[in-house]
C-alpha positions in Angstrom: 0.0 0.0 0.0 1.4 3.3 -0.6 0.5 6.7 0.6 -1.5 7.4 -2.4 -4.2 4.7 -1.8 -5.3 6.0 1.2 -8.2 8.3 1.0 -8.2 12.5 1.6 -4.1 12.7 1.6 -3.7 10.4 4.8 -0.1 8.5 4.8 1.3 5.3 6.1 3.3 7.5 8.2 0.6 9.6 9.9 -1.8 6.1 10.1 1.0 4.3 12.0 1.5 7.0 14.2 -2.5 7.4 14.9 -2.8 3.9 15.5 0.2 4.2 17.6 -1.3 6.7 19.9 -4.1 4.4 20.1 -3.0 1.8 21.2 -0.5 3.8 23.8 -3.3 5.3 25.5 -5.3 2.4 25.8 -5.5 0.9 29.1 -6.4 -2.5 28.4 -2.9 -3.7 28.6 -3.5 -7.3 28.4 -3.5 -7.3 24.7 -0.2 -7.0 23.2 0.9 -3.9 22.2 1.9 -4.7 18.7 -2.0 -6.0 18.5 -3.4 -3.1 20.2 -1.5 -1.1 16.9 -3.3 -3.6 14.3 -6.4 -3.6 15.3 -6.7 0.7 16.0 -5.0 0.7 11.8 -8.2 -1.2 11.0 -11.0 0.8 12.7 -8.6 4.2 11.4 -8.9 2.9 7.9 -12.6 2.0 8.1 -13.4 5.7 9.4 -11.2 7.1 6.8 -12.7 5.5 4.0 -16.2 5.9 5.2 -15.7 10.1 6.1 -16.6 12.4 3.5 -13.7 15.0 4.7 -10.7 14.1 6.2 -11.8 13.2 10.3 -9.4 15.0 12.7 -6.5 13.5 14.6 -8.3 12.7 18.0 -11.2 11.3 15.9 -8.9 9.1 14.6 -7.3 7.9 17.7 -10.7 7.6 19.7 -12.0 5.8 17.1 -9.1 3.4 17.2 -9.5 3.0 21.2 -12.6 2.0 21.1 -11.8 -1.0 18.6 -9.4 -2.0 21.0 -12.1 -1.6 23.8 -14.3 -3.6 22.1 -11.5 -6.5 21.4 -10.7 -6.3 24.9 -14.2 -7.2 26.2 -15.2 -9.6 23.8 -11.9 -11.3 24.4 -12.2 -11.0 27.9 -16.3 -12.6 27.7 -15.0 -15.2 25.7 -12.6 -16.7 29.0 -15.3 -16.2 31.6 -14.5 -12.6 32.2 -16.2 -8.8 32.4 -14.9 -6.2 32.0 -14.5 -3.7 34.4 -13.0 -0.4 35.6 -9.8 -0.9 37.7 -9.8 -4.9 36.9 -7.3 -5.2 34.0 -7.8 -8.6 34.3 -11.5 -8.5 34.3 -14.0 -9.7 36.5 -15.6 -13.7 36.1 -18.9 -13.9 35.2 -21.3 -15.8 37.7 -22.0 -19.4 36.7 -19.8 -19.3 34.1 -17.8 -22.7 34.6 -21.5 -23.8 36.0 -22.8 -23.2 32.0 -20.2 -24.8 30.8 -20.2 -27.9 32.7 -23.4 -28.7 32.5 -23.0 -28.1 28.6 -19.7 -30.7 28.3 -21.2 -33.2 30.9 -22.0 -36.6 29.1 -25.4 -36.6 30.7 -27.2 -33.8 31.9 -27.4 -33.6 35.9 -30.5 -32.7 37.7 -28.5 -31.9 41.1 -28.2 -28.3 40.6 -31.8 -28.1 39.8 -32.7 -30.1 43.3 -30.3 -28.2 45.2 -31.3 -24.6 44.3 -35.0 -26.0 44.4 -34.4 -27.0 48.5 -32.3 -23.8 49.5 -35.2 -21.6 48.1 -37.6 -23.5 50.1 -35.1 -23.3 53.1 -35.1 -19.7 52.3 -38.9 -19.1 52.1 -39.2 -21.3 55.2 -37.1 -18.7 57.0 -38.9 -15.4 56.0 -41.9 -13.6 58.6 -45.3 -14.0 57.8 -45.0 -10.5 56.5 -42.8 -10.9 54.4 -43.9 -14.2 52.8 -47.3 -12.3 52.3 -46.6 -9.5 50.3 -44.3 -12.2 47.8 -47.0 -13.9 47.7 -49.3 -11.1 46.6 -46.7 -9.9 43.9 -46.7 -13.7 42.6 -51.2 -13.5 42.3 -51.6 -10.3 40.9 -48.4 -9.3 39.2 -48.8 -6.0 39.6 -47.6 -3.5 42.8 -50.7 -1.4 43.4 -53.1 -4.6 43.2 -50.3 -6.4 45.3 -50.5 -3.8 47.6 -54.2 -2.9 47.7 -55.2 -6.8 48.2 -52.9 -6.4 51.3 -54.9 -2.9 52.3 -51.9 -1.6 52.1 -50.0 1.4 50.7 -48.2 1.2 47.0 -44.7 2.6 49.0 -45.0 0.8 52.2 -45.6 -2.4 49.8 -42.7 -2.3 48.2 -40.7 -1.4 51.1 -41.5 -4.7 52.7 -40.8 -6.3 49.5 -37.5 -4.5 48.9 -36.4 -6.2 52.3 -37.5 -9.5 51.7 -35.7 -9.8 48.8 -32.8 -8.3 50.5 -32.9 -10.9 52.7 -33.3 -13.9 50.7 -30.4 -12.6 48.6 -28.3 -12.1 51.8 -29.7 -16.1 52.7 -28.7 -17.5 49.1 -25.4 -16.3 49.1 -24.6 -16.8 52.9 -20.4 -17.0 53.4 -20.3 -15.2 50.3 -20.5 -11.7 49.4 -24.0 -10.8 48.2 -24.3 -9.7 44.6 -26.5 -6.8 43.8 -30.0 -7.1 43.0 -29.7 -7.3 38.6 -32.3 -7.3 36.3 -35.7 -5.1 36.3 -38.9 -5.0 37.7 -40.7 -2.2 36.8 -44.6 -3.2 36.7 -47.4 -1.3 35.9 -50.7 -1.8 35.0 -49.6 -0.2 31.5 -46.9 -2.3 31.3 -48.9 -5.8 32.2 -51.1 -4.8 29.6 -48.6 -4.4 26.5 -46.5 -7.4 27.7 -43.3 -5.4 28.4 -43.4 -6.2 32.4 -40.3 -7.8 33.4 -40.9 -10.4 36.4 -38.2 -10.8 39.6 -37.0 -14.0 40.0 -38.4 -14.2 43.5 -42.1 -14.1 41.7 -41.0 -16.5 39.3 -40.0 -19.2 41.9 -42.9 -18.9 44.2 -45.1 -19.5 40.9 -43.4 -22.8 39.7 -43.6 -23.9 43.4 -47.4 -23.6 43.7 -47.6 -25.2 40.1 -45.6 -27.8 40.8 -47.8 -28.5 44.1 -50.9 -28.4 42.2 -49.6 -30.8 39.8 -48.5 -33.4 42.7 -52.0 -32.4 44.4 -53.5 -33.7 41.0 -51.7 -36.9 40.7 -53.3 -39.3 42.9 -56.7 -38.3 41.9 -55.6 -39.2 37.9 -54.1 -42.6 39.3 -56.9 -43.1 41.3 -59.1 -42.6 37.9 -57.3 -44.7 36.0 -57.5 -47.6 38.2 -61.4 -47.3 38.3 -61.2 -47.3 34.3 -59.2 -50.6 34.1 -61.3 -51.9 36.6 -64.6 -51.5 34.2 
């Protein structure tokens, strides 16, 4: 490639010393540096050849950062890792090696399955009354006001009781271990239930397949007890 080839006057010169600057002022210093160079050249020459007028220096060499960024991460996902402010190393992402076990395992195992099953019925078992009511409500009516108002209670006091018993049960689940923080969201509304955009908390979740799974082993003798009398005529 000479200088000519590249688009609106740019040099091989003024690209390696761009990418160069890139990859210098990079932080993620677990990719090498003579990688971090290559891969800030790419994203430069995409930009370049994509721009209308010639983009400005710092363009340039933000542009390549952030293509070593994004290398870095997906890299880093790819191990088992996140990425994450003062980490260079990265982070490991919960249940990783759980995933992948299972995945690689000859036959599947149902033990994780039993034993997460028990401790959340250890950890229900352990809650107040109060506190197992207003899960309970969440888990019939899906919604915070009519959770609240079938409790005759108030929308904020509601879901300050609920805020601690999830607290709790995440403080129970992860006992001798440092409690991770609450993820996901769970922002119902009637509006929301409506359209189908609700998001459900995994506490609600659980205490459904537990009733369902009751029901089902309520039902059982009943259909056994059926089909008996059927063979019998």
């Amino acid at each position: 490639m000479t200088d000519e080839q590249l688009p609106h006057g740019f040099t091989i010169t003024e690209l390696d010393a761009t990418a160069a600057k890139a990859a210098h002022t990079s932080p993620w210093r677990q990719v090498a540096f003579r990688q971090r160079v290559d891969i800030a050249q790419f994203a430069i020459l995409e930009l370049l050849y994509a721009a209308d007028d010639r983009p400005g220096f710092w363009i340039l060499v933000k542009a390549g950062q952030r293509a070593i960024h994004s290398y870095a991460v997906k890299e880093l996902h790819h191990r088992g890792l996140i990425a994450r402010t003062g980490a260079p190393g990265g982070v490991p992402i919960t249940r990783y090696w759980t995933y992948w076990q299972a995945l690689a395992a000859a036959t599947e195992s149902h033990e994780d399955r039993i034993v997460e099953a028990v401790a959340v019925h250890q950890i229900l078992s352990t809650l107040r009354p109060a506190y197992l009511r207003v899960i309970r409500a969440l888990a019939d009516h899906d919604d915070y006001s009519l959770a609240a108002e079938s409790l005759n209670k108030a929308r904020h006091g509601f879901i300050t009781t609920l805020y601690i018993a999830r607290r709790l049960c995440r403080e129970l689940w992860h006992e001798h271990e440092t409690p991770s923080q609450i993820w996901g969201h769970d922002h119902r509304s009637a509006r929301t239930r409506r359209e189908g955009h609700g998001s459900k908390s995994i506490t609600v979740t659980t205490v459904r397949r537990r009733r369902s799974s009751r029901r089902r082993a309520s039902q059982q003798p009943s259909t056994s007890h059926l089909s008996d009398s059927e063979d019998d005529m």
